[in-house]
N, C-alpha and C positions, 0 to 999 in steps of 0.2 A: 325268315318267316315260315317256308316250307320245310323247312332240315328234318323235322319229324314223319312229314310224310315219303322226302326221297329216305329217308332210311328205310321205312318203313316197305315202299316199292321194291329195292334193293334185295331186301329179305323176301319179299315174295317171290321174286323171280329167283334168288338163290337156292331158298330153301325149301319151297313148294314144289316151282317149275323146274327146279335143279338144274339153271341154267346159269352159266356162270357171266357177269354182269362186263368181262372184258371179251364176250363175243357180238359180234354184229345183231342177231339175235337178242341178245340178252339187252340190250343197249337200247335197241327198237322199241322190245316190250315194255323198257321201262320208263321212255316216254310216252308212251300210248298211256299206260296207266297213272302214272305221273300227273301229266298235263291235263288229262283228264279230269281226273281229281279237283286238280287246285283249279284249273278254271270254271266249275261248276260252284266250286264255295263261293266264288271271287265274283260269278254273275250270278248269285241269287241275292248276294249281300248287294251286291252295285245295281241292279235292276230295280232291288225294293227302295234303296235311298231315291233314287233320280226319279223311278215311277212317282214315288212322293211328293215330288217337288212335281213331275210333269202336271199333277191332276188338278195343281191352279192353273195350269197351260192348255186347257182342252182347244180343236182348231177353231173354233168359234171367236175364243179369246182372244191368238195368235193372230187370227185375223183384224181384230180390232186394233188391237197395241199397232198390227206395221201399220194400219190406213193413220196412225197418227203419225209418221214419220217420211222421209221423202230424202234422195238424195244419197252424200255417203255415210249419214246418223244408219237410214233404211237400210243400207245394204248389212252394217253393223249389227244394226237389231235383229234382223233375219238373221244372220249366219249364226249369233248368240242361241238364237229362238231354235234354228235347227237342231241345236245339242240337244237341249231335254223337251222335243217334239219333233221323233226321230221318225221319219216316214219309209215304207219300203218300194219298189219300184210299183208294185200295183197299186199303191194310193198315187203317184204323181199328179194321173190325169184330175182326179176329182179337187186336189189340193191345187192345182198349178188356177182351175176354173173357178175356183171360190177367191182365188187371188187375183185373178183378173176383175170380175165381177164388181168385188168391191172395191177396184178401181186402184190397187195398189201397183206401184210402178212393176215395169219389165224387169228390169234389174233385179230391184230388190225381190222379187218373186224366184229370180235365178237365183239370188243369194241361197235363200231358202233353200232348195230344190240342190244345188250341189253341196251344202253342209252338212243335209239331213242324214243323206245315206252313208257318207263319211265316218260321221263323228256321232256318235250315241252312247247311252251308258254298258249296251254288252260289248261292242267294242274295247272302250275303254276299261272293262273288267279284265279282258282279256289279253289286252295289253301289259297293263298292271302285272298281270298274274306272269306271261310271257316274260316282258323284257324290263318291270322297273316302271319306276311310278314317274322318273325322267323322259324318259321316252315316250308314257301315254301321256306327260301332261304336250309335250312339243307335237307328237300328234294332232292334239286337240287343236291348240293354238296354229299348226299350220292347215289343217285340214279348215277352221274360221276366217284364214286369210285366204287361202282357197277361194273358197263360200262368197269373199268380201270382193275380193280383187276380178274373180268372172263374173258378178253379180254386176260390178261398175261398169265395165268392158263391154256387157254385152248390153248395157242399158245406155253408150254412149251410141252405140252403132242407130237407134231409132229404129229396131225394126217391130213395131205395133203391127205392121199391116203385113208380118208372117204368122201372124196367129189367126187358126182361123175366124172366118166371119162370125161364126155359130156361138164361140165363145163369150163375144162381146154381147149378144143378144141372150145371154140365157141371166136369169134374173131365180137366187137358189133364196131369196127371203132373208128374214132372220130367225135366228134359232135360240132360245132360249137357254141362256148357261148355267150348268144344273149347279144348285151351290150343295157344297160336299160338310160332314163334319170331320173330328179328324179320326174316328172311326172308318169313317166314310175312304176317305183316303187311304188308311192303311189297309185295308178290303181291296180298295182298288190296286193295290204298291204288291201286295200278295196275288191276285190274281193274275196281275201283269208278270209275276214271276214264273206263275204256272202255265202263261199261255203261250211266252217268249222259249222257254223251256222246252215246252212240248212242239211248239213250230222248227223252234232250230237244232236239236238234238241231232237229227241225223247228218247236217252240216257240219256238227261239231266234231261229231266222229270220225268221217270222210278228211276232214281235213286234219283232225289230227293222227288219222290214221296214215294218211300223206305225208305226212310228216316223220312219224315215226318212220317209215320206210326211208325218207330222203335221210333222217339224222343215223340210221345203222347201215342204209347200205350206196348212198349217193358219194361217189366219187370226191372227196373236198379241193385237191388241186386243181380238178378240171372245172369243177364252179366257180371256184378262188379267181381263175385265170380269164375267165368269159364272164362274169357276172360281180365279178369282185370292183372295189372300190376307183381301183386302178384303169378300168375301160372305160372309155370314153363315152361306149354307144351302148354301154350298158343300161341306166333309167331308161333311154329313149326305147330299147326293144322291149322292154320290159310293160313300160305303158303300153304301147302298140299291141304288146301279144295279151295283155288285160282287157281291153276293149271288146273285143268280142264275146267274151266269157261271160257266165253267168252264175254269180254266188254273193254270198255276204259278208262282210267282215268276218265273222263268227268261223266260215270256212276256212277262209284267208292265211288269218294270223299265224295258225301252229305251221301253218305250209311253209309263211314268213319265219318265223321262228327256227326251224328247222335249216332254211336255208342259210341264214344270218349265223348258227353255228358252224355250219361249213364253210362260211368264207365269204357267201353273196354280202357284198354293199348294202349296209341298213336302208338306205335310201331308197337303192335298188329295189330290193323286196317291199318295202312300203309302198314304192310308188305303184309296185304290179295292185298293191292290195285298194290302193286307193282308185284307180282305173276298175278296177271288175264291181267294187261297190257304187261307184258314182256316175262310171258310163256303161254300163253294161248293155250290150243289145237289146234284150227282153225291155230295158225301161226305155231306151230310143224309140221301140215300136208302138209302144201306149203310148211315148208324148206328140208322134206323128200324127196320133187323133186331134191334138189341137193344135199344133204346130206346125207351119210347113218346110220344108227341107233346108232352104237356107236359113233357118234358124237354131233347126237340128244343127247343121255344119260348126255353123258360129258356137254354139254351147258345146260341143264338141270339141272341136281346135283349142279354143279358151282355156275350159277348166283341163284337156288334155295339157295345152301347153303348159301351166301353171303349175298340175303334177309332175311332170317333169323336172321345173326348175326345183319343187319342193324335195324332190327324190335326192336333186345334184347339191341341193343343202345340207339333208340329211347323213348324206356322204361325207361332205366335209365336217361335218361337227358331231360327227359319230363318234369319235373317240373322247369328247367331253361331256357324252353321256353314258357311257359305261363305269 
């Protein structure tokens, strides 16, 4: 799909940079530019499809559709709902309170809340763009079972009475849902392009600038050997060292990318990327405002643990998607 543009980078960096494309350098530069590229095409075009579809989905909507469901239909619908009504850690609080309010279960609220940052459509452009249209769509589909299975989990445990009091007494009305034409919509599917854009661009760099350095100058046998498919305790440190971190998919991926050419366990790398998007500290500190600690733990443990098993799957069935 791309053959035009790597030749194209190829020649730049040969015959511009005059550097030659079998040195470490020359290798670097021509992922940077590369991946660059094509996952810019790959999330304006996927941001404007999915913004499209999102803008029959505004939260208002979202909200109504789950207070129709209950159960494991809810947790289904949520983790569906969270693909194209993709939230970032500083919406949680206001979204997790609008879902209490109107009365929709815990779980299924969890669903929500770990699908959303996961699985969205610049992600999944980026994927696409990265590793293959195999990979983003099992992504998606586990990143929804994800969403589905901590959603159930944490909705069997019954803990209503870790959230705080203040939540159950706030009362946010109703809001009136603006109807669009399909002008209307492609205004909104272009703008969501220019604003997603202008937000994560320097993520996008950073990480594929990470990238580029790990794919010319990172060691591949000593990753192969500690991170490769083959270790045992590789997903599990992998998540662990995700957790604390603070970034987006958008960062992620090329990091991921990069590493999965040297040798790191596809699993492995997904599972780092899926930890720094769905548990990341910065969004534990905003749901602390409604939330109190043992429930942090629980939503924590859960969807940690469940990334892991997803990482130890992706390992074994990595080779039937390449």
């Amino acid at each position: 799909m791309f053959a035009w543009l790597d030749l194209l980078i190829q020649l730049l960096v040969e015959k511009v940079f005059k550097i030659s494309m079998s040195t470490r350098l020359g290798s670097s530069i021509h992922f940077f530019f590369y991946d660059t590229i094509k996952i810019v095409i790959l999330l304006a075009l996927m941001i404007f499809a999915i913004s499209y579809i999102r803008s029959y989905f505004p939260p208002e909507r979202t909200k109504k559709i789950l207070e129709k469901f209950g159960d494991i239909t809810g947790n289904i619908m949520a983790s569906l709902l969270g693909i194209v009504t993709p939230f970032c850690s500083c919406s949680s609080v206001p979204i997790f309170i609008g879902f209490v309010e109107a009365g929709i279960p815990l779980g299924v609220t969890f669903s929500f809340l770990i699908t959303s940052p996961i699985v969205n459509e610049a992600a999944f452009a980026i994927l696409l763009a990265s590793f293959g249209w195999k990979i983003a769509l099992v992504y998606v589909i586990t990143g929804v079972i994800v969403g589905v299975i901590g959603g159930i989990l944490i909705g069997s445990l019954h803990l209503e009475k870790e959230v705080e009091e203040y939540v159950y007494q706030i009362q946010t009305g109703e809001v009136e849902i603006e109807k669009m034409t399909a002008k209307d919509r492609a205004k909104f599917a272009w703008d969501n392009v220019k604003d997603i854009v202008k937000r994560i661009w320097i993520y996008l760099l950073i990480g594929i600038g990470i990238g580029a350095i790990i794919h010319g100058w990172a060691p591949a046998p000593v990753l192969a050997k500690y991170a490769g498919p083959n270790n045992p305790f590789a997903v599990f440190v992998a998540v662990v060292l995700g957790i604390p971190l603070y970034s987006n998919a958008l960062g992620t991926i090329p990091i991921a990318e990069a590493l999965i050419n040297k040798g790191v366990g596809m699993g492995t790398a997904l599972a780092f990327m899926m930890a720094v998007t769905a548990l990341s500290a910065p969004e534990m500190v905003l749901l602390r405002k409604v939330i109190k600690p043992k429930l942090i733990a629980a939503f924590v443990t859960i969807t940690g643990t469940a990334i892991i098993l997803v990482g130890y799957l992706f390992n074994a069935i990595a080779h039937f998607l390449v």
